[in-house]
MMTF fields as JSON, N, C-alpha, C and O atoms, coordinates in Angstrom:
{
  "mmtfVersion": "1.0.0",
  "mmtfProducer": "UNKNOWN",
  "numBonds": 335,
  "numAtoms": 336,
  "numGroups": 84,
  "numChains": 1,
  "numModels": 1,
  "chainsPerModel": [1],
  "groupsPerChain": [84],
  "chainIdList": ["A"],
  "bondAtomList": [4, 2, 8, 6, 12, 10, 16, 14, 20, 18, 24, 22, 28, 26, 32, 30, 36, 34, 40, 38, 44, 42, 48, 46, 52, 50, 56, 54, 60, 58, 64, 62, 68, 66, 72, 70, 76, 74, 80, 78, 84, 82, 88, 86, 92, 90, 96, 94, 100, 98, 104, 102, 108, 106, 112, 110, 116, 114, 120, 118, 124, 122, 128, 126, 132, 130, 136, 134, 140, 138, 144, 142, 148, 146, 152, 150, 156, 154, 160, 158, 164, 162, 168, 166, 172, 170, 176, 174, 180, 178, 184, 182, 188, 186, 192, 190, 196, 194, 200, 198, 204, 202, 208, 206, 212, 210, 216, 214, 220, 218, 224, 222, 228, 226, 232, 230, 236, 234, 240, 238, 244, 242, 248, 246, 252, 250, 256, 254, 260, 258, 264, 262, 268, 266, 272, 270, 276, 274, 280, 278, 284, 282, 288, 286, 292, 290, 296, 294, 300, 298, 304, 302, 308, 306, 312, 310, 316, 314, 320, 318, 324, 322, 328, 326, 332, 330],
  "bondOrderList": [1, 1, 1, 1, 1, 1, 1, 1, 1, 1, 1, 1, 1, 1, 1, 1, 1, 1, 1, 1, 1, 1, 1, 1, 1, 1, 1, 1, 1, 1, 1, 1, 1, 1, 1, 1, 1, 1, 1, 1, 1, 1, 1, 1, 1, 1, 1, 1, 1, 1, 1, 1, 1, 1, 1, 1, 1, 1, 1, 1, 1, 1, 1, 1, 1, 1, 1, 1, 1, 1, 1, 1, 1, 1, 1, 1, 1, 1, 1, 1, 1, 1, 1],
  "groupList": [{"groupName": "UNK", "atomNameList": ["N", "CA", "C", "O"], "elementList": ["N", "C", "C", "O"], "formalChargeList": [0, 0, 0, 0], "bondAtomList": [1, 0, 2, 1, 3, 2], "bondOrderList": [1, 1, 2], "singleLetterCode": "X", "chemCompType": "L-PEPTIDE LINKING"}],
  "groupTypeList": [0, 0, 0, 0, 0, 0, 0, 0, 0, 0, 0, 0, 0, 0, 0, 0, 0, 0, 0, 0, 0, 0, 0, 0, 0, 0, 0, 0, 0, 0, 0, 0, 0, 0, 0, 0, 0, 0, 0, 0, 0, 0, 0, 0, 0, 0, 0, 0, 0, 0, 0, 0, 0, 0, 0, 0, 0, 0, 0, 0, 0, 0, 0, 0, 0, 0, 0, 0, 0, 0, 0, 0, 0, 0, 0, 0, 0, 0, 0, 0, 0, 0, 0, 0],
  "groupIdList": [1, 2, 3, 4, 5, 6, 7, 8, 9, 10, 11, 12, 13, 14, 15, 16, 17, 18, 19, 20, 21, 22, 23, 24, 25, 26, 27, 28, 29, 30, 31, 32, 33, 34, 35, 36, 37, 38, 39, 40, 41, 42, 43, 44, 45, 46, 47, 48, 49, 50, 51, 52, 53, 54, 55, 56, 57, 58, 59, 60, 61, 62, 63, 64, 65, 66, 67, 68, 69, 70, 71, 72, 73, 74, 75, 76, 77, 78, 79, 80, 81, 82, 83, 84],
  "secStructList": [7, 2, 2, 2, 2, 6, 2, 2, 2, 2, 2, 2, 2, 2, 2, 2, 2, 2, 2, 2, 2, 2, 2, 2, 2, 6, 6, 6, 7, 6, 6, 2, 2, 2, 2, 2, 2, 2, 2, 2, 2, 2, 2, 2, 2, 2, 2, 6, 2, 2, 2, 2, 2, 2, 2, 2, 2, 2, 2, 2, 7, 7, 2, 2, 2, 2, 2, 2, 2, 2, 2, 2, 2, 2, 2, 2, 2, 2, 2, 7, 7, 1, 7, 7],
  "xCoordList": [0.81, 0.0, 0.864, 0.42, 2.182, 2.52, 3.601, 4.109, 3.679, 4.302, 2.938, 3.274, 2.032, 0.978, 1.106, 1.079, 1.2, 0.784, 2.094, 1.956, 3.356, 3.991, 4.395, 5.014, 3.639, 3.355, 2.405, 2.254, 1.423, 0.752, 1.188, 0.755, 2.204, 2.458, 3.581, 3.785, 4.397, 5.5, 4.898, 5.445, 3.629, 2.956, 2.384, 3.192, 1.784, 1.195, 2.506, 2.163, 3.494, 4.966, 5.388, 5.564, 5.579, 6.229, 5.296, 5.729, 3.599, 2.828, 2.905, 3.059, 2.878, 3.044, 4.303, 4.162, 5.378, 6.304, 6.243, 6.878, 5.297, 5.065, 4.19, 4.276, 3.265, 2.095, 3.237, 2.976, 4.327, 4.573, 5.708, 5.682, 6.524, 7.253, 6.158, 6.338, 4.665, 4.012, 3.403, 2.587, 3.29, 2.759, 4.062, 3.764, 5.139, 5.927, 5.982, 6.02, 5.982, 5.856, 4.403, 4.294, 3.435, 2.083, 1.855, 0.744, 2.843, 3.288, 3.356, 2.988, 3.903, 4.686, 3.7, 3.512, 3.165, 1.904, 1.342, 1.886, 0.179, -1.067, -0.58, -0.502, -0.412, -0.538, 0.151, -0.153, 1.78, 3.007, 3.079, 3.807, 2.309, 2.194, 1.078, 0.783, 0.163, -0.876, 0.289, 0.312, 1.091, 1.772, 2.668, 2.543, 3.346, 4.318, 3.894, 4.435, 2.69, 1.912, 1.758, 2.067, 1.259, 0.828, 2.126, 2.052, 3.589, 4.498, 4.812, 5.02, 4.904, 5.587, 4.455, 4.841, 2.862, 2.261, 2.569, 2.411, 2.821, 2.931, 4.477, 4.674, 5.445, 6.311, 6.606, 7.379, 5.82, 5.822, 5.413, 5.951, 4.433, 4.23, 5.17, 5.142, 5.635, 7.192, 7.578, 7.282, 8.667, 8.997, 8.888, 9.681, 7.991, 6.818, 6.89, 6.801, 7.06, 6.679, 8.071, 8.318, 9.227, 10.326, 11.286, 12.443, 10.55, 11.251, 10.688, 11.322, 9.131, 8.457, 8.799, 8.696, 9.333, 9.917, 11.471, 11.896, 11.758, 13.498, 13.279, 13.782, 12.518, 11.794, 11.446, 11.875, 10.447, 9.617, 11.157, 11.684, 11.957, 12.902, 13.782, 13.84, 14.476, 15.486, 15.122, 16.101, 14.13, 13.81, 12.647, 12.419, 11.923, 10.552, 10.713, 10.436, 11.243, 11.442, 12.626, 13.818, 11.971, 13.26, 13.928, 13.557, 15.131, 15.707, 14.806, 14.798, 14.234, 13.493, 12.766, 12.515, 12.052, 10.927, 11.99, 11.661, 13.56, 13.724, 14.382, 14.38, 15.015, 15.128, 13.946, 14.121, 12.721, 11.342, 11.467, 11.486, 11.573, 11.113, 12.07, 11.757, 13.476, 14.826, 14.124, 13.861, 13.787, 13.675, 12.244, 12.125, 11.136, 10.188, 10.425, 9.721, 11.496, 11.846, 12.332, 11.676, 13.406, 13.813, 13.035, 13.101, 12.015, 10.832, 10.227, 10.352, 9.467, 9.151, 10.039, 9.652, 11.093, 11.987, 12.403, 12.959, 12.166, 12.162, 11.226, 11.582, 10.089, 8.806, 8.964, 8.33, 9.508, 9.278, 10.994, 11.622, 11.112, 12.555, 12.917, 14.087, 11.737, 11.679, 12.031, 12.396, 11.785, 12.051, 13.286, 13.555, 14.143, 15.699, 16.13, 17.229],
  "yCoordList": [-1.18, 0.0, 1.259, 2.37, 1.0, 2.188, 2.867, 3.984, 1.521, 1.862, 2.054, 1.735, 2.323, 2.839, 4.378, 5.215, 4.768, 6.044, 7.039, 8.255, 6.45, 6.834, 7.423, 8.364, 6.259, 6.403, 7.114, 7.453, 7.658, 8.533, 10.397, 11.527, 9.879, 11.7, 11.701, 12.809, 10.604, 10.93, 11.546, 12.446, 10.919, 10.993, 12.586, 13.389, 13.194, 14.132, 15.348, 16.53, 15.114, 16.579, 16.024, 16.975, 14.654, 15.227, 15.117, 15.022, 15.056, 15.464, 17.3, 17.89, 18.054, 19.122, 19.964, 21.118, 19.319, 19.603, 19.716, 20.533, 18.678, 18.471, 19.489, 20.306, 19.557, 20.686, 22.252, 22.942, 22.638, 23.764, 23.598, 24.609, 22.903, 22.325, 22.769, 23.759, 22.115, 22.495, 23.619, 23.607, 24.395, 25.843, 26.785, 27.48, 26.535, 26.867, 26.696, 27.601, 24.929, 25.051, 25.515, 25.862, 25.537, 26.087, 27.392, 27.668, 28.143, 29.353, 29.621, 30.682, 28.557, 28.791, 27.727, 28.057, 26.758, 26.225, 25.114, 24.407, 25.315, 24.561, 22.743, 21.862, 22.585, 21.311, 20.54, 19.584, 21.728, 20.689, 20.709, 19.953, 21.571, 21.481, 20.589, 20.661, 19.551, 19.003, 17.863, 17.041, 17.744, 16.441, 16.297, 15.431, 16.941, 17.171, 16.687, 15.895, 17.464, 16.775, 14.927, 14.058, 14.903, 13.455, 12.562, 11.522, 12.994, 12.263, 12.145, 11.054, 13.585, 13.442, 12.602, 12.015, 12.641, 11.986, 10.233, 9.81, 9.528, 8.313, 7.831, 7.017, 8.872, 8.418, 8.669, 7.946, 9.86, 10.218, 8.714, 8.268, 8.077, 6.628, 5.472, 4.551, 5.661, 4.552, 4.921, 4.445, 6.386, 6.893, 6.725, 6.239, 7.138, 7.198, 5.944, 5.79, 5.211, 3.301, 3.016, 2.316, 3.51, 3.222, 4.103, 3.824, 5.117, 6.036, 5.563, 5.559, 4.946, 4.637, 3.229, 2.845, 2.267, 1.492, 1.45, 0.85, 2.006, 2.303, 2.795, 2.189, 3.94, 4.693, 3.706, 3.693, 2.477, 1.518, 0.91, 1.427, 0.122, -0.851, -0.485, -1.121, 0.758, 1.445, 1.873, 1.672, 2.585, 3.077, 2.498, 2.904, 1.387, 0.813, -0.215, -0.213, -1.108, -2.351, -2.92, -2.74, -3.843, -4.133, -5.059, -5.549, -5.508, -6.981, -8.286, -9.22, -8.104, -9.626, -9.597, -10.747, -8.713, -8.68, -8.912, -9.804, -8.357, -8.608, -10.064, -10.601, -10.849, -12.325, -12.613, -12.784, -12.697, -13.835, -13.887, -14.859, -12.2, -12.266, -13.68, -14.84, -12.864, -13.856, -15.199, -15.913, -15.73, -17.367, -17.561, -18.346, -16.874, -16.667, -17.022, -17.965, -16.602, -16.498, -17.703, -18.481, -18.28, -19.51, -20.583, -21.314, -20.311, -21.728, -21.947, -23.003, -20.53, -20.288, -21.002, -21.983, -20.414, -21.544, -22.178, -22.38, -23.286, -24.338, -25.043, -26.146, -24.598, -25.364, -25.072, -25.888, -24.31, -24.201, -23.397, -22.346, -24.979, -24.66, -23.993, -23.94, -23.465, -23.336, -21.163, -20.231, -21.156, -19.961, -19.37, -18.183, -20.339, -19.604, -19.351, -18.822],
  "zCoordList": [0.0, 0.0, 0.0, -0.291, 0.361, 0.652, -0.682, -0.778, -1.705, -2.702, -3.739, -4.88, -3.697, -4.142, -3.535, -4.438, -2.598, -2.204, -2.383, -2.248, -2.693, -2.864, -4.855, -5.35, -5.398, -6.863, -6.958, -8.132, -6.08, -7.122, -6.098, -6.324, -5.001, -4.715, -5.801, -6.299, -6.293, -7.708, -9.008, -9.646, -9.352, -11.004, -9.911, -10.379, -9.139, -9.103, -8.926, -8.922, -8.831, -8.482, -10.092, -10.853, -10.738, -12.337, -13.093, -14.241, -13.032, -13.994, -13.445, -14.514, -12.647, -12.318, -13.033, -13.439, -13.111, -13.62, -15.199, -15.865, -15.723, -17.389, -17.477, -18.394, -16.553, -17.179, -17.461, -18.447, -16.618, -16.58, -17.624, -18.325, -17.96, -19.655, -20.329, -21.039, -20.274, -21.543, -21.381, -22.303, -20.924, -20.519, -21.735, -22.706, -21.332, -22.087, -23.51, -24.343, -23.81, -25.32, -25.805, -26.981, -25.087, -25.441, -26.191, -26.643, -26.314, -26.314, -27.459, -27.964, -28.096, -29.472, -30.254, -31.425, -29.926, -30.723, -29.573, -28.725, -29.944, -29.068, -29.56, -28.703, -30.473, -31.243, -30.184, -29.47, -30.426, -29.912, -28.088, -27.444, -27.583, -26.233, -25.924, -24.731, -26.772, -26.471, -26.611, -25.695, -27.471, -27.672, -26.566, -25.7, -26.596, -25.316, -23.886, -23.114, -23.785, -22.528, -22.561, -21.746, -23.645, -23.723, -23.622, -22.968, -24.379, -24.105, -22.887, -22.357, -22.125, -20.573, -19.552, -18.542, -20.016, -19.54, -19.533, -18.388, -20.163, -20.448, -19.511, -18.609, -20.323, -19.663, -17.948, -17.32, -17.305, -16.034, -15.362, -14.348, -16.075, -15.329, -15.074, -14.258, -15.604, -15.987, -14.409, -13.313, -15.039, -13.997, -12.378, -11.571, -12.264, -11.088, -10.186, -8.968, -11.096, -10.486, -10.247, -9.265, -11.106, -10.457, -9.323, -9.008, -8.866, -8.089, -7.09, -6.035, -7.129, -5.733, -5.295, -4.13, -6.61, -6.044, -5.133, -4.146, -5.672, -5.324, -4.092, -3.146, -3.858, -2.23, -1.47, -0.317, -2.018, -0.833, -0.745, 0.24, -1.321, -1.571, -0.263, 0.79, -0.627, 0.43, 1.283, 2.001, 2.168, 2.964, 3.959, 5.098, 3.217, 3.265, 4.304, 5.503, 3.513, 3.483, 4.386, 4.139, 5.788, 6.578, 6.04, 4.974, 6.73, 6.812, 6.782, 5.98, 7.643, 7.323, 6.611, 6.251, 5.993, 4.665, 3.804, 3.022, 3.507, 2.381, 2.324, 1.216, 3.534, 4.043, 3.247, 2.04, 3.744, 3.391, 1.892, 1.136, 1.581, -0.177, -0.707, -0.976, -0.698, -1.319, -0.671, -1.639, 0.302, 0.087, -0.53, -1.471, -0.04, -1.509, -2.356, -2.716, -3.273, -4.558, -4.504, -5.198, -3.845, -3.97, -4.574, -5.563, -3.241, -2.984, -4.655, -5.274, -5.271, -6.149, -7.399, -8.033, -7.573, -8.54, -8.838, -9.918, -7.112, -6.888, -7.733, -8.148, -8.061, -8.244, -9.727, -10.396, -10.335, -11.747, -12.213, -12.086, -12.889, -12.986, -14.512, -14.894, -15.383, -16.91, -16.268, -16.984, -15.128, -15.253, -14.913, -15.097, -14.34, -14.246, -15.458, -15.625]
}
């Protein structure tokens, strides 16, 4: 939950940031500041999901959560060996 809440205060400070990029190119034509938006829109999501991961990862997440995951993972590829 908390790498959810952390992804959408990221997409809401660099969609903020894109709107004011396109405020700028808006200036000089409507077209290319509608596009502009839409690119920084798409890619702000990418983004977003990996800054909030990297945030939950390092700061989030203790020792033993990240112990369980790693043998998690083990157990998991234990059982299906087509995925190593």
């Amino acid at each position: 939950m908390q790498v959810i809440g952390l992804f959408v205060v990221c997409v809401f400070i660099l969609n903020a940031c894109a709107v004011l990029i396109c405020t700028l190119v808006e200036r000089y034509s409507s077209f290319a500041g509608l596009i502009t938006f839409l690119g920084f829109f798409i890619v702000n999501m990418v983004i977003a999901w990996k800054i909030a991961l990297a945030i939950t990862e390092k700061f989030l997440v203790s020792d033993a959560q990240k112990k369980a995951n790693e043998e998690h993972m083990i157990w998991v590829n234990s059982l299906f060996p087509a995925r190593r």
